[in-house]
C-alpha positions in Angstrom: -11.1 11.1 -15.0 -8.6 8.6 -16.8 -7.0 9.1 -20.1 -5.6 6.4 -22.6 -4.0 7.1 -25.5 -2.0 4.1 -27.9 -1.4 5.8 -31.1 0.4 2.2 -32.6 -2.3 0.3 -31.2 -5.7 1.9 -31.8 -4.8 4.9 -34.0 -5.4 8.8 -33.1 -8.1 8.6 -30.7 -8.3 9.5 -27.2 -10.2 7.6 -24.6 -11.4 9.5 -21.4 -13.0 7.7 -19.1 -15.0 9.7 -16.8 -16.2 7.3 -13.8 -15.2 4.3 -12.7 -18.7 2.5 -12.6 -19.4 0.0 -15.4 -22.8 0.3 -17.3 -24.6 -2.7 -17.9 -25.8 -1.4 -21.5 -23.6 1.2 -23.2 -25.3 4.1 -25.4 -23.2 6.0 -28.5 -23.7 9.0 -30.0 -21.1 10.5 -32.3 -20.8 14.0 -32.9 -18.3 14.7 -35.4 -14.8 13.7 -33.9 -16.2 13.2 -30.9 -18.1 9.6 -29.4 -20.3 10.4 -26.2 -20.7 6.8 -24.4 -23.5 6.8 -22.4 -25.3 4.3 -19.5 -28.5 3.6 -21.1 -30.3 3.2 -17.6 -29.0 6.7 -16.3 -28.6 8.3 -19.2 -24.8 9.5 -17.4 -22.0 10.1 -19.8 -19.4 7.7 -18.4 -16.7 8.1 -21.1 -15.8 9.8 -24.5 -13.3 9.0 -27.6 -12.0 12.1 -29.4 -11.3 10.7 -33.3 -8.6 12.9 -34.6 -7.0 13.7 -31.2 -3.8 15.1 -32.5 -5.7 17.8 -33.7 -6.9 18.3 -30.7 -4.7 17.9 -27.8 -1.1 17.3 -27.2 -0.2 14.1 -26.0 3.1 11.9 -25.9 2.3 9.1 -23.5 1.7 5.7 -24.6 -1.0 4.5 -22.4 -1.8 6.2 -19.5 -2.1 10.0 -20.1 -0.9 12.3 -16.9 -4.5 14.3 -16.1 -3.4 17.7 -15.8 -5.0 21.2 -16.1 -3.3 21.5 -19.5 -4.8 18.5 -21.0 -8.4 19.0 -19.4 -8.4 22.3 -21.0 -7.4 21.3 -24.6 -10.1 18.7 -24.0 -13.2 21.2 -23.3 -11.7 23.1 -26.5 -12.2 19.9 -28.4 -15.5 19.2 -27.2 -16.8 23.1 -27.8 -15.3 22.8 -31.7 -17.2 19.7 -32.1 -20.4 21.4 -30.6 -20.7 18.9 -27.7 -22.0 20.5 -24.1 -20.3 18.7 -21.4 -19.1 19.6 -18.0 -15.9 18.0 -17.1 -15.9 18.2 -13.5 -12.5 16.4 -12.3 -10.3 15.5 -9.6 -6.8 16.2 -9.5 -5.8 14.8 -6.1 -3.3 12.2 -6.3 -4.7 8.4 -6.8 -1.4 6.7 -4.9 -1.2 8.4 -1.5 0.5 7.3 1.6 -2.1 5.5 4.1 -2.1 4.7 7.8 -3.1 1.0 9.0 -5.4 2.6 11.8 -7.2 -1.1 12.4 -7.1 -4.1 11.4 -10.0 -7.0 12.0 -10.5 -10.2 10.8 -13.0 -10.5 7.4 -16.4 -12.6 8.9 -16.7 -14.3 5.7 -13.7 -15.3 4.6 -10.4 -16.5 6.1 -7.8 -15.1 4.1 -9.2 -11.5 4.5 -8.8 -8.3 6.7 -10.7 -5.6 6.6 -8.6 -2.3 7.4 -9.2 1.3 8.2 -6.6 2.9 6.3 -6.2 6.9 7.2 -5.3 8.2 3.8 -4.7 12.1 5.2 -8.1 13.6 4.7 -9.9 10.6 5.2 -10.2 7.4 6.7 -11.1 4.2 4.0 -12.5 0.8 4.4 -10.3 -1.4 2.3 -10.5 -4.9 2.3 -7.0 -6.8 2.3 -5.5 -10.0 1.0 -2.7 -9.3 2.6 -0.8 -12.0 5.0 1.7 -9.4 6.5 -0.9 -6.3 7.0 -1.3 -4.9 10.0 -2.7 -2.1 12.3 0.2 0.7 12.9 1.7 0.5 9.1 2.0 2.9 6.3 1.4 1.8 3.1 0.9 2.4 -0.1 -3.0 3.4 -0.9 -4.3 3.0 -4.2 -7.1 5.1 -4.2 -10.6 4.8 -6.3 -10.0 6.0 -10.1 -6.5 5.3 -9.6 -4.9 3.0 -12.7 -2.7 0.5 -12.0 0.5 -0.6 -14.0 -1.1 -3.4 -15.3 -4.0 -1.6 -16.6 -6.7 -2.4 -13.9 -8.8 0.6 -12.8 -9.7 0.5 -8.8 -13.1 0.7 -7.8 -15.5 0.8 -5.2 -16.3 -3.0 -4.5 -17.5 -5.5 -2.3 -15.6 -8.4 -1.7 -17.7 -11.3 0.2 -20.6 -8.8 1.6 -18.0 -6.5 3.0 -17.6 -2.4 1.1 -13.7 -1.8 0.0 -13.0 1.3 -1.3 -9.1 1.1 -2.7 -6.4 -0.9 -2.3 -3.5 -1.7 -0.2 -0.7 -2.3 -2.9 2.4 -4.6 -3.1 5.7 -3.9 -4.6 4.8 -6.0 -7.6 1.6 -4.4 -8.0 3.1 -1.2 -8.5 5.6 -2.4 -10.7 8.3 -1.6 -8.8 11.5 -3.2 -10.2 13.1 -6.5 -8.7 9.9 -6.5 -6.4 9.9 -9.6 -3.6 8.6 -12.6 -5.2 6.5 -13.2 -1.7 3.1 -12.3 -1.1 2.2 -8.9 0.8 1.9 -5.3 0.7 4.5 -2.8 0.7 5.0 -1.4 4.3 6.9 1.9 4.3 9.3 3.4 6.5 7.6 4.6 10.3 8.6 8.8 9.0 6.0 8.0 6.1 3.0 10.7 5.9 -0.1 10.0 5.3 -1.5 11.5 2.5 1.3 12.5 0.6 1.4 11.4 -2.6 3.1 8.1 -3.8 5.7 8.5 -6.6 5.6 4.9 -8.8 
């Protein structure tokens, strides 16, 4: 689950997005403050707006809203007042761990590319890098699937040239770390690094 919230922008709604798939044709249905978005093919709810969200739930953030058991909560209350049945079933592991380089071998369709096994603590991920300085024996920093990036991108399951990536192996400047090295490559963290553990931006 994400949640986006940009009073100044958009006004007092709420966006929660609740996968990170992208439906070819989008259903709406709008049930008093609520908007239940809907793939038309599946008939999956992928996302909902709550209208009038400061009546709802408490939020300060400007953007990105921290998903928390607080905020989950208020949101069920909002959807019960507005006589919407939906299960929210979410996540709350961290979306930027620390990640082991485990291998490393060369993309067979492109040049430029490696395609890593990246131990990520309780499991072990296939992401595809652009990286030049990546390599097996490193830790990183893992940007898993649902995980939001500073500039707004989501991270998704893909396939980049026939090949199944499932995260992403960040750079300083893609984390928006300040006075980031104006070089290409990933971040590679100290040896004493675990994997797993949870990346603080």
């Amino acid at each position: 689950m994400n949640i986006f919230y940009n009073q100044n922008g958009v006004g007092d709604v709420l966006f929660v997005q609740l996968t990170t798939e992208r439906p070819n044709n989008k259903e709406v249905e709008k049930n008093q403050d609520i908007a239940i978005i809907k793939d038309e093919e599946t008939n999956n709810v992928v996302a909902f707006n709550v209208f009038n969200a400061s009546n709802y739930v408490k939020v300060e953030a400007d953007g990105q809203v921290e998903t928390t058991e607080e905020i989950v909560g208020q949101l069920k209350e909002a959807l019960k007042a507005n006589g919407v049945e939906l299960e929210l079933d979410v996540d709350f592991s961290p979306k930027f761990v620390v990640g082991h380089v485990v291998d490393k071998e060369k993309h067979p369709n492109a040049d430029k590319l490696s395609v890593c096994k990246v131990d990520v603590g309780n499991e072990t991920l296939q992401i595809v890098c652009g990286a030049p300085n990546v390599d097996a024996g490193q830790k990183v920093v893992v940007a898993k699937v649902g995980a939001v990036m500073p500039s707004g991108m989501v991270i998704r399951d893909a396939e980049l040239r026939g090949i199944a990536s499932s995260g992403m192996i960040c750079s300083a400047k893609e984390l928006g770390i300040p006075n980031a090295p104006a070089e290409k490559g990933i971040m590679v963290l100290s040896e004493d690094a675990v994997p797993g553990e949870t990346f603080v931006i």
